[in-house]
C-alpha positions, 0 to 999 in steps of 0.5 A: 500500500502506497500513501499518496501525500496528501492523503490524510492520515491519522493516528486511527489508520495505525490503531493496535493491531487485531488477534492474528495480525500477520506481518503483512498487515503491520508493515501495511500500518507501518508505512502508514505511520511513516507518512505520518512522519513525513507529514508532522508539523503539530501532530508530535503526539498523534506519531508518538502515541502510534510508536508507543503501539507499535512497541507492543506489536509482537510481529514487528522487530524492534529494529525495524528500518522504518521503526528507527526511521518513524522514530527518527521522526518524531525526535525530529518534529519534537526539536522542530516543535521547539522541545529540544530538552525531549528531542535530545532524550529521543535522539540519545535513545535512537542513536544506538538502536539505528547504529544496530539496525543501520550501522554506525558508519550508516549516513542515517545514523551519522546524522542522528548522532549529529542531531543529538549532538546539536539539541545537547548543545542548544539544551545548555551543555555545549562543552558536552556537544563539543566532545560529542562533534570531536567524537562525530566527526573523524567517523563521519569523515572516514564513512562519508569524506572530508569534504561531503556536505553532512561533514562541513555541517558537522565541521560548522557546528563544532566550531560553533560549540567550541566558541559556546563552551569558552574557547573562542581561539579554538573556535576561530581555527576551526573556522578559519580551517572550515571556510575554504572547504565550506566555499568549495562544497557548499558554495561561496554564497550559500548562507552557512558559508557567509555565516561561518565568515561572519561567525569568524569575525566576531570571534576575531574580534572578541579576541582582541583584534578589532582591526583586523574583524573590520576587514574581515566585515568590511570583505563580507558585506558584499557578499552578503549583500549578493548572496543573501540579500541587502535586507536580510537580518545578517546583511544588515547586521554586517553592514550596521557594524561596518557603518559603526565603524566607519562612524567611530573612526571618522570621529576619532580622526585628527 
């Protein structure tokens, strides 16, 4: 049975499952529960309620792909709903069960580690997600490459944890190493590019070298102007530090 997308479907189409059940018919309800996970945006409960069902189902293995996946799902609609306390809970309860099903070098099961790794850091503890990345990443490389896609976010994202927990120097090597590789993967004008870049002179600057973040803004703007627009919340951002700038030398000049 194919669920066609705007089909709708409710927590009723996966209901418990009668005496003599076969595994046909729960494989049947199990893509259903899957469209329901792709289709989520404020029904967390209605999927968690029908995950909670399933566990009781005697015809289905635990580590079902689609069962990890549907869970995979709900942990991720649960973050987007803004819970991220409960989405890394879910995410920490997934990520062995879908390394056994999926294995640990799994693209899928990277990036469930990665997520769990992203909600611990944005629950409050991004010292914590920092070892998590550190751990993260050297797998990710060897399994994916150095330069796929998921890595440079990965790459971003630790950066971004390491200046969290304290250690801007740190953070700004990480950054000064990534950028060249995020320009040649993602693209110079994609907008985690431009991000790391700004990301990278506030750091500069925090660690005591205004001069030198100025250049690193005043090269920047352009491009955000390009590449994301003169009105977005960043572009401006940029800009507004470089007209400070400008204003604040002009009024110190002799």
């Amino acid at each position: 049975m194919t669920i066609s997308p705007d089909q709708d479907i409710t927590c009723d189409h996966a209901a418990a499952a009668p005496s003599g059940t076969t595994l046909e018919d729960t494989l049947q309800r199990l893509e259903e529960v899957l469209a329901l996970g792709y289709r989520q945006g404020e029904g967390v409960p209605e999927l968690r309620r029908c995950l909670e069902e399933f566990a009781d189902d005697s015809t289905l293995v635990a580590d079902h792909p689609n069962i990890v996946t549907a869970r995979g799902h709900l942990a991720h609609w649960t973050w987007q709903a803004g819970d991220i306390a409960q989405a890394r809970e879910l995410f920490a309860a997934l990520v062995p069960d879908i390394e056994r099903a999926l294995g640990v070098e799994h693209r899928r099961a990277l990036d469930a580690r990665r997520r769990w790794a992203a909600c611990t850091g944005w629950s409050g503890t991004p010292a914590t997600a920092r070892h998590m990345y550190a751990e993260l990443i050297p797998v990710a490389e060897r399994s994916l490459g150095a330069e796929h896609r998921d890595v440079v976010h990965m790459k971003r994202e630790f950066a971004a944890f390491t200046g969290q927990a304290g250690d801007r120097a740190g953070a700004r090597d990480l950054y000064i190493e990534l950028i060249p590789i995020a320009e040649r993967v993602l693209g110079p004008d994609h907008i985690d590019t431009l991000s790391a870049r700004l990301y990278l002179a506030a750091l500069i600057d925090k660690v005591g070298d205004p001069a030198e973040a100025h250049e690193q803004y005043a090269a920047l703007l352009p491009d955000m102007e390009r590449g994301l627009g003169a009105q977005h919340p960043r572009t401006r951002y940029v800009r507004r530090v470089v007209d400070d700038w400008a204003a604040k030398n002009q009024n110190t000049s002799p």
